[in-house]
C-alpha positions as CSV (number, residue, x, y, z in Angstrom):
1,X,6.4,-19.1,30.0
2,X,6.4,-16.5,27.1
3,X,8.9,-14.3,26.1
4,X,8.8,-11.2,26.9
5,X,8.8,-9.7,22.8
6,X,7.1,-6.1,22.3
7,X,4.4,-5.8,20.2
8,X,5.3,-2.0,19.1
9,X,3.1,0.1,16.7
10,X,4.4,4.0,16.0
11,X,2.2,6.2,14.8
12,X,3.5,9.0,12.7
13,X,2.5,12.8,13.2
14,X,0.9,14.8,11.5
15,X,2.1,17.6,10.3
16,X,0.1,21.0,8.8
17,X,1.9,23.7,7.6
18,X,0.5,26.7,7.1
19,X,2.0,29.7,4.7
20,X,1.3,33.1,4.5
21,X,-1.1,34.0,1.5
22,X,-1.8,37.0,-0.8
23,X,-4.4,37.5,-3.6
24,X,-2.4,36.8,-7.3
25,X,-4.4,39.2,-10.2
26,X,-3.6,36.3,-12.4
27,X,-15.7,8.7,26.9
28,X,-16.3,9.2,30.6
29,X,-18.4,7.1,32.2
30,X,-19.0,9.8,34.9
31,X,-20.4,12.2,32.1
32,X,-24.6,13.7,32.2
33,X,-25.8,11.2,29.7
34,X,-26.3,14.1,27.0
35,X,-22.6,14.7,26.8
36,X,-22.1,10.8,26.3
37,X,-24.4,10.3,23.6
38,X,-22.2,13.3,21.9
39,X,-19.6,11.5,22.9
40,X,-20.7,8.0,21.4
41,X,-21.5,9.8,17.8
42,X,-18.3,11.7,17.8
43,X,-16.4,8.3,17.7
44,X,-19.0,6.9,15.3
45,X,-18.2,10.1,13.2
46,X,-14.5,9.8,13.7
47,X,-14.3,6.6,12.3
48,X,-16.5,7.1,9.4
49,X,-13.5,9.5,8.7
50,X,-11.1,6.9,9.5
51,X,-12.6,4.4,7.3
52,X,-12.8,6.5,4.6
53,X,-9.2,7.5,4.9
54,X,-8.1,4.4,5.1
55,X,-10.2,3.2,2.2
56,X,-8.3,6.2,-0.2
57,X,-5.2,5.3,1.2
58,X,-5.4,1.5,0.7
59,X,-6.5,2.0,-3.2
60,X,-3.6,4.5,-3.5
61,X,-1.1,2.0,-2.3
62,X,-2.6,-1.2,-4.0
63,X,-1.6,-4.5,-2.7
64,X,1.1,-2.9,0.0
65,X,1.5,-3.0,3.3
66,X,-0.6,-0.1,5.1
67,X,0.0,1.6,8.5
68,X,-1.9,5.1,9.4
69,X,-3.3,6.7,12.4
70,X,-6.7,8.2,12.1
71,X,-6.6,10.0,15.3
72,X,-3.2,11.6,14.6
73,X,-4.3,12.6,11.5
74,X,-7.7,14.2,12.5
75,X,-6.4,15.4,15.4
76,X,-4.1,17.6,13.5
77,X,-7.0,18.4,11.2
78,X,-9.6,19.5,13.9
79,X,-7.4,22.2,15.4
80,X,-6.5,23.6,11.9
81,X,-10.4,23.6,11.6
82,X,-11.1,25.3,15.0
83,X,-9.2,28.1,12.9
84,X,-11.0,28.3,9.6
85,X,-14.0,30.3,8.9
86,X,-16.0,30.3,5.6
87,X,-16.1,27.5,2.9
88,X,-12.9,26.2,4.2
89,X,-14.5,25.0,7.5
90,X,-17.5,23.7,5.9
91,X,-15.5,21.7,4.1
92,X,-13.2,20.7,7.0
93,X,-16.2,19.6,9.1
94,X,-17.5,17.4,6.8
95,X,-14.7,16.1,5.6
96,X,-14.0,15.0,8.9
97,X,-17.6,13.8,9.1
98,X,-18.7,16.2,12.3
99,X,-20.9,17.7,10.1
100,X,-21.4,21.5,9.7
101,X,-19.3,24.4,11.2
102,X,-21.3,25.0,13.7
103,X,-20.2,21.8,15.4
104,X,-16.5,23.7,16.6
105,X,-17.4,24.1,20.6
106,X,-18.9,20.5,20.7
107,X,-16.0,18.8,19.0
108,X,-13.6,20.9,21.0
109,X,-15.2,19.8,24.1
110,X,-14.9,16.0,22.9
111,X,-11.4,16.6,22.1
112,X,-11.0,17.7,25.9
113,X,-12.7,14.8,27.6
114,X,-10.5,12.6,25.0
115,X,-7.2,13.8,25.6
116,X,-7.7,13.4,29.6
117,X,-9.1,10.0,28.3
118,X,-6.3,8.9,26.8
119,X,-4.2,10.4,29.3
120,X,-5.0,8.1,32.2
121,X,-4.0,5.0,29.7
122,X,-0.6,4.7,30.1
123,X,-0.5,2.3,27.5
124,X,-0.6,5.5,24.8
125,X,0.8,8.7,24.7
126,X,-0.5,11.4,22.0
127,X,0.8,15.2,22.0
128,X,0.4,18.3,20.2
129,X,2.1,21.0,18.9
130,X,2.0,24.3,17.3
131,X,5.5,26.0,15.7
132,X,4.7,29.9,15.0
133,X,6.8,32.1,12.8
134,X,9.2,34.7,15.2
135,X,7.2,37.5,15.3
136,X,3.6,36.4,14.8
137,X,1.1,36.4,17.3
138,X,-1.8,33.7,17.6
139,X,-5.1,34.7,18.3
140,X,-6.4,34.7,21.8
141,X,-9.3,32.0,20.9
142,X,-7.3,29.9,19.2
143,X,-4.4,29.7,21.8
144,X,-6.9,28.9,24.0
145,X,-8.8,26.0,22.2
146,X,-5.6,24.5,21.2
147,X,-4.2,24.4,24.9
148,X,-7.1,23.7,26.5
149,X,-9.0,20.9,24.1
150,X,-5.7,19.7,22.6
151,X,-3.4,20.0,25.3
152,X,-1.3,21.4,22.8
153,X,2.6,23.7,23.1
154,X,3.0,26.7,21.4
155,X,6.7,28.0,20.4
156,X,7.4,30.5,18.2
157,X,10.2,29.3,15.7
158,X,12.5,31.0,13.2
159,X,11.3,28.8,9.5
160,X,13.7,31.3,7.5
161,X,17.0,28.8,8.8
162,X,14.8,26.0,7.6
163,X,17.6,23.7,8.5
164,X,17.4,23.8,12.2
165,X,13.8,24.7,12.1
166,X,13.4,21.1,10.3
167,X,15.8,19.6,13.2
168,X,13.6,20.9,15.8
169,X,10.3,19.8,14.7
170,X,11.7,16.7,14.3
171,X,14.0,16.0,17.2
172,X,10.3,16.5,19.1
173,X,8.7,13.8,16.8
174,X,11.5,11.5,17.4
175,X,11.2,11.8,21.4
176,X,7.1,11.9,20.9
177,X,7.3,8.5,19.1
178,X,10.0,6.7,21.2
179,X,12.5,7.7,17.8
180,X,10.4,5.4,16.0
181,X,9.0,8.2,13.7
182,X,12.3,10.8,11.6
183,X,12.6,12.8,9.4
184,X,9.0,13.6,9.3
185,X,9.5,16.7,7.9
186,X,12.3,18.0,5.4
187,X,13.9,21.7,5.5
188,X,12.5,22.7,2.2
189,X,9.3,22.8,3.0
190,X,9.5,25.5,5.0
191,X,11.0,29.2,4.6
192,X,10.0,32.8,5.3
193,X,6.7,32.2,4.2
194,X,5.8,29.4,6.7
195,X,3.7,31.1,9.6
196,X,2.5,28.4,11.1
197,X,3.2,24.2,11.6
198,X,1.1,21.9,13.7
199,X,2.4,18.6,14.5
200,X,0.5,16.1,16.3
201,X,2.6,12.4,17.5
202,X,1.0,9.5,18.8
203,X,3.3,6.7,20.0
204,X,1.6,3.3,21.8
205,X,3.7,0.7,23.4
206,X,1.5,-2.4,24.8
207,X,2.4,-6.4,25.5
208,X,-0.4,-8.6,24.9
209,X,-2.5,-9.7,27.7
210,X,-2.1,-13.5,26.6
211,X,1.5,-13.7,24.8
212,X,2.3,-15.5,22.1
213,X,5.5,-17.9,23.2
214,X,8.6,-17.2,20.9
215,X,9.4,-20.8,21.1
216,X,5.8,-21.6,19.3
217,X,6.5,-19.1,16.4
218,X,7.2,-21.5,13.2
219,X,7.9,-20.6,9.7
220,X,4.5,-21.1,7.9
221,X,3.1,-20.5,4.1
222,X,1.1,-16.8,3.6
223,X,-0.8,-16.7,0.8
224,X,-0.6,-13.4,-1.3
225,X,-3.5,-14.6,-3.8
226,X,-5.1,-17.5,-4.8
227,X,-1.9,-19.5,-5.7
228,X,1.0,-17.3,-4.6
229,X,2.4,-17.8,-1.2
230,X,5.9,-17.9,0.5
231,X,7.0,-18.5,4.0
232,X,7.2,-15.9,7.0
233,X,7.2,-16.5,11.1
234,X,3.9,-17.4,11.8
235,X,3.3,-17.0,15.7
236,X,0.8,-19.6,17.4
237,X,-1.0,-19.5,20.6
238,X,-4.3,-21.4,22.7
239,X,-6.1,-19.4,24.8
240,X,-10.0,-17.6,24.9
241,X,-10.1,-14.8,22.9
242,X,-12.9,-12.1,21.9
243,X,-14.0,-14.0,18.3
244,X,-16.5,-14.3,15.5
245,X,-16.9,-15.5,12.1
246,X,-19.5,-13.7,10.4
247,X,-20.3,-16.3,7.8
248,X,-22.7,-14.3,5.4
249,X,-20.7,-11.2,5.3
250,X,-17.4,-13.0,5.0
251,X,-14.8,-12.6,7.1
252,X,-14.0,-13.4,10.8
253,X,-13.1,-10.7,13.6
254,X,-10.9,-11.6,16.6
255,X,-9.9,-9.0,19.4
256,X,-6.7,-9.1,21.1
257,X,-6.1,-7.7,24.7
258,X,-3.3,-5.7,26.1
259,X,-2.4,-6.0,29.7
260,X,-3.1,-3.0,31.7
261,X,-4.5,-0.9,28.6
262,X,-8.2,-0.2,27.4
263,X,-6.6,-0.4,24.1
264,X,-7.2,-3.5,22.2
265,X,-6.6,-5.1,18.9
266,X,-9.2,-5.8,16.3
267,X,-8.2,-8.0,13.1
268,X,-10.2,-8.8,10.6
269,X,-9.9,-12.0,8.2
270,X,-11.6,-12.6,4.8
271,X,-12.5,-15.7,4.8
272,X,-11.2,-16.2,0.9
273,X,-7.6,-15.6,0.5
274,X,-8.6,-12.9,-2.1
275,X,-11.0,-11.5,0.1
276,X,-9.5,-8.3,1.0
277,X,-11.4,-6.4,-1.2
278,X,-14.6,-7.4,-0.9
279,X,-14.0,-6.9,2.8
280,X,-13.1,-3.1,2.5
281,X,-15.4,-2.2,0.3
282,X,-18.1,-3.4,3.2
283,X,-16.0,-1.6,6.0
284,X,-18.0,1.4,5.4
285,X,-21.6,-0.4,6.5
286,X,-19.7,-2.1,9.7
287,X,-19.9,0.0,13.5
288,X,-17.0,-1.7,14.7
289,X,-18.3,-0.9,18.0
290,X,-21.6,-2.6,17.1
291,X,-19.4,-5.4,15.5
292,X,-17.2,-5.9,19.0
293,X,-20.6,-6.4,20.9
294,X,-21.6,-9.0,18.4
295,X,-18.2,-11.1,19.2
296,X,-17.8,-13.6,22.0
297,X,-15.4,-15.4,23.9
298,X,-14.6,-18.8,23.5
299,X,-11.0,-21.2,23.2
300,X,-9.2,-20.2,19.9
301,X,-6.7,-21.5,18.4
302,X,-4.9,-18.1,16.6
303,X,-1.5,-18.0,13.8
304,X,-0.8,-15.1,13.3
305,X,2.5,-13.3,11.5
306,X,5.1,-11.4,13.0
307,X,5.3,-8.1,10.9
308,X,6.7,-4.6,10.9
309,X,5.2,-2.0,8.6
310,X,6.9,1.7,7.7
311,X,4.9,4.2,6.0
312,X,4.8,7.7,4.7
313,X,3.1,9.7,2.4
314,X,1.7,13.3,1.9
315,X,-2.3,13.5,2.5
316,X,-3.2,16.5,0.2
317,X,-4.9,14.0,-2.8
318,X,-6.5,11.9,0.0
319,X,-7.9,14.7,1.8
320,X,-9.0,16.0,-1.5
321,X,-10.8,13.4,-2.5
322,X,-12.5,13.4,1.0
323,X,-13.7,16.7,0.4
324,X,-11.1,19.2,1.9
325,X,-9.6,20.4,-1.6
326,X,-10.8,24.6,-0.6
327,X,-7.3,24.6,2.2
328,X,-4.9,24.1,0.0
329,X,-5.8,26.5,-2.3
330,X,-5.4,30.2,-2.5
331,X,-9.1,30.8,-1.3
332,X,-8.5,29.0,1.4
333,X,-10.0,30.9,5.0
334,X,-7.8,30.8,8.3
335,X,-8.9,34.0,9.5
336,X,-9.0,33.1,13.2
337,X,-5.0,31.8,13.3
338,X,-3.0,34.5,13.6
339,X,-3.3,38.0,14.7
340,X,-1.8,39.1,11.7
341,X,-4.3,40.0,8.7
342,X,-2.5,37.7,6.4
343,X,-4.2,34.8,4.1
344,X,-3.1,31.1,4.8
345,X,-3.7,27.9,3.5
346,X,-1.9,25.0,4.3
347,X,0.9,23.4,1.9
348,X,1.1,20.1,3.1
349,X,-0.1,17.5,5.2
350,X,2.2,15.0,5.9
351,X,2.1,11.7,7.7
352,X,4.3,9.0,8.4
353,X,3.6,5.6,10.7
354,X,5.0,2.8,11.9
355,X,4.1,-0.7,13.6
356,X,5.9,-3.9,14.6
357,X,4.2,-6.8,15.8
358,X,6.1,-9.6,17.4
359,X,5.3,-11.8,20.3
360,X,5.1,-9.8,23.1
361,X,2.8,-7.1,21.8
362,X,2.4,-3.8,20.6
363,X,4.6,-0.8,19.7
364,X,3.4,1.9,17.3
365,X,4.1,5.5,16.8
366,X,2.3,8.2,14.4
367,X,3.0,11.7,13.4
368,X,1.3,14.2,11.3
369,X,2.4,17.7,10.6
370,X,0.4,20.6,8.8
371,X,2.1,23.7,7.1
372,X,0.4,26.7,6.6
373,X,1.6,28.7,3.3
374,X,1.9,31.8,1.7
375,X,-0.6,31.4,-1.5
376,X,1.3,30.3,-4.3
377,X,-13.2,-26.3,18.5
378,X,-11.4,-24.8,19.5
379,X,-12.5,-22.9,16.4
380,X,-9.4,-21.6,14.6
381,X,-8.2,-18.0,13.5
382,X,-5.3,-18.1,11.0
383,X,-4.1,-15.2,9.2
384,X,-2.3,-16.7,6.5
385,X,-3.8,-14.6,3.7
386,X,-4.2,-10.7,4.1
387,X,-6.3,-8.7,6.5
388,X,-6.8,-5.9,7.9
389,X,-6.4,-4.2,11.6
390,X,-6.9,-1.7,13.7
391,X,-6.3,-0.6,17.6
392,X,-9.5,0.5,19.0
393,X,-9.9,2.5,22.8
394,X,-12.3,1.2,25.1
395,X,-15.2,3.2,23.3
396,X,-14.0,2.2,19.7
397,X,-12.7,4.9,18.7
398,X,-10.1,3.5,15.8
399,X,-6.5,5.2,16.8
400,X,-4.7,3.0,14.3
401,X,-5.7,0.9,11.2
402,X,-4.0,-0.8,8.2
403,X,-3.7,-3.5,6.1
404,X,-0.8,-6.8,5.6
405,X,-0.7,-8.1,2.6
406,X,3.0,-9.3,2.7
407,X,4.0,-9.5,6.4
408,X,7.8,-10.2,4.6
């Protein structure tokens, strides 16, 4: 028999916060087809965004470790966007690959059907929520948007006493992420500018459908480059998994199950130990949904390393470079936010993630919080050599997605 390890990946929030501005002188299967096609190029869309992100993030951090939820992250992105009008929404909407503006009521209608989606996997939790300033009143059509498509709270919240403002916020990231995810944000970034900060958590706990027996984990040699290695527990199993080795591009895929989730695991393997790379700069041209259907089952023998991953960083450069530089600047447009006839744009988009894998399966929590400102043979798989992953839903849709390249 197995143990009965946990395979636990936390995903950070997101958080947006929004400040106050002024102008300076200086998947249901039960869907009418229609609404599934949507449905099928929203997640395509979604994780062109995802790869993308992951692609800025990954050069930013070199040959670390990488852990970030795309789904937190545009999940706290698309409601800031259901509030922005002008330049600032163009910019939001293609950043986030939907495309133009115009797209609001059909991606706020996807974000409906996928919240009660992931709802009915008990596997994964996500949740939203939206902090306004005492005092300030949000608008009617956003309230109802946010609730309704993003299933999100609303609270009103005093950001003047920045310390216990902080300490709420994150006391509800900590029980959103199973305390996996703290200190996501610190008390000064806000004060009596702050109107507005949107936090979005995303915590998944699952245990592997066909677990990997503690007793079989063996200290084994990872190679960090060509000639470089060192040893880390290296965890072993038999069994029929999901595979492919996809010879001419490179690298091989392998999919790992969870029991009683739609969630599964995709990791992908350069087939050179300096491969990594040349594997993400082809992530781009890969559907990974297209890429699952390609893959087949068959006996496997699979090493793979125990690791556990921390990560944190603020997303304003990324999302910058992605496009979205027009929010954090003093033109910036929220004009459909607040009642109030102030200007905002957001101050900083943070995000912090977590994920340890271990025998047993799965735990992993996200966070990411937004401020809004005022303007100032068995054939074999062995990862012993970096690679990439990601946790996919049932219709691919990539929740999670990283990079080891020292499992130590």
């Amino acid at each position: 028999m197995g143990s009965t390890l946990r395979r636990t990946i936390n995903l950070l929030t997101i958080v947006l916060v929004l400040r106050e501005s002024y102008q300076r002188e200086i998947g249901d299967r039960n869907l009418p087809r229609m609404a599934r096609l949507s449905d099928a190029e929203l997640v395509r869309q979604s994780n062109d965004f995802a790869i993308q992100l992951y692609k800025q993030v990954s050069a930013e951090t070199r040959n670390g470790n990488v852990v970030i939820s795309p789904l937190s992250i545009s999940a706290c992105l698309s409601l800031a966007a259901m509030g922005a009008g002008g330049l600032t929404a163009e910019e939001m909407f293609g950043g986030l690959r939907y495309g133009k503006a115009d797209q609001k009521q059909r991606v706020a209608d996807w974000y409906r059907r996928l919240m009660r989606q992931l709802a009915s996997d008990s596997s994964i939790a996500v949740a939203n929520t939206l902090y306004v300033k005492e005092g300030y009143t949000v608008k009617r059509s956003f309230n109802e948007v946010a609730t309704n498509s993003f299933q999100s709270e609303v609270h009103e919240l005093n950001f003047a006493q920045n310390e216990a403002a902080a300490k709420t916020i994150n006391d509800w990231v900590e029980r959103k992420t199973n305390n996996k995810i703290k200190d996501l944000i610190a008390p000064d970034m806000l004060d009596d500018f702050t109107r507005m900060v949107l936090v979005n958590a995303v915590h998944f706990k699952g245990s592997w459908k066909y677990q990997f027996d503690m007793h079989n984990t063996r200290s084994m040699r990872f190679w960090l480059s060509e000639t470089g290695s060192h040893d880390v527990p290296m965890m072993f199993i038999k069994e029929d998994f999901v595979y492919k080795n996809f010879w001419e591009e490179g690298f091989s895929a392998l999919e790992l199950s969870y029991s009683g989730s739609t969630t599964t695991m995709l990791v992908l393997l350069p087939n050179r130990r300096e491969g990594l790379g040349a594997l993400e700069e082809m992530l781009p041209s890969l559907n990974l949904v297209e890429l699952r259907n390609k893959m087949t089952k068959e006996e496997l023998v699979v090493y793979l390393p125990k690791f556990k991953i921390g990560f944190s960083l603020e997303l304003e450069d990324v999302l910058t470079t992605l496009g979205m530089s027009r929010m954090f600047s003093d033109a910036a447009e929220f004009p459909d936010l607040l009642e109030s006839d102030e200007h905002l744009k957001v101050s900083n988009v943070i995000h912090k993630a977590y994920i340890e894998v271990n025998e047993e399966g799965t735990e992993a929590a996200a966070a990411t919080a937004m401020q809004y400102y005022r303007i100032s043979g068995s054939s074999m798989f062995a990862a012993n050599h970096p690679f990439i992953y990601a946790l996919l839903s049932e219709d691919g849709l990539v929740q999670l997605i990283g990079k080891v390249t020292n499992p130590a």
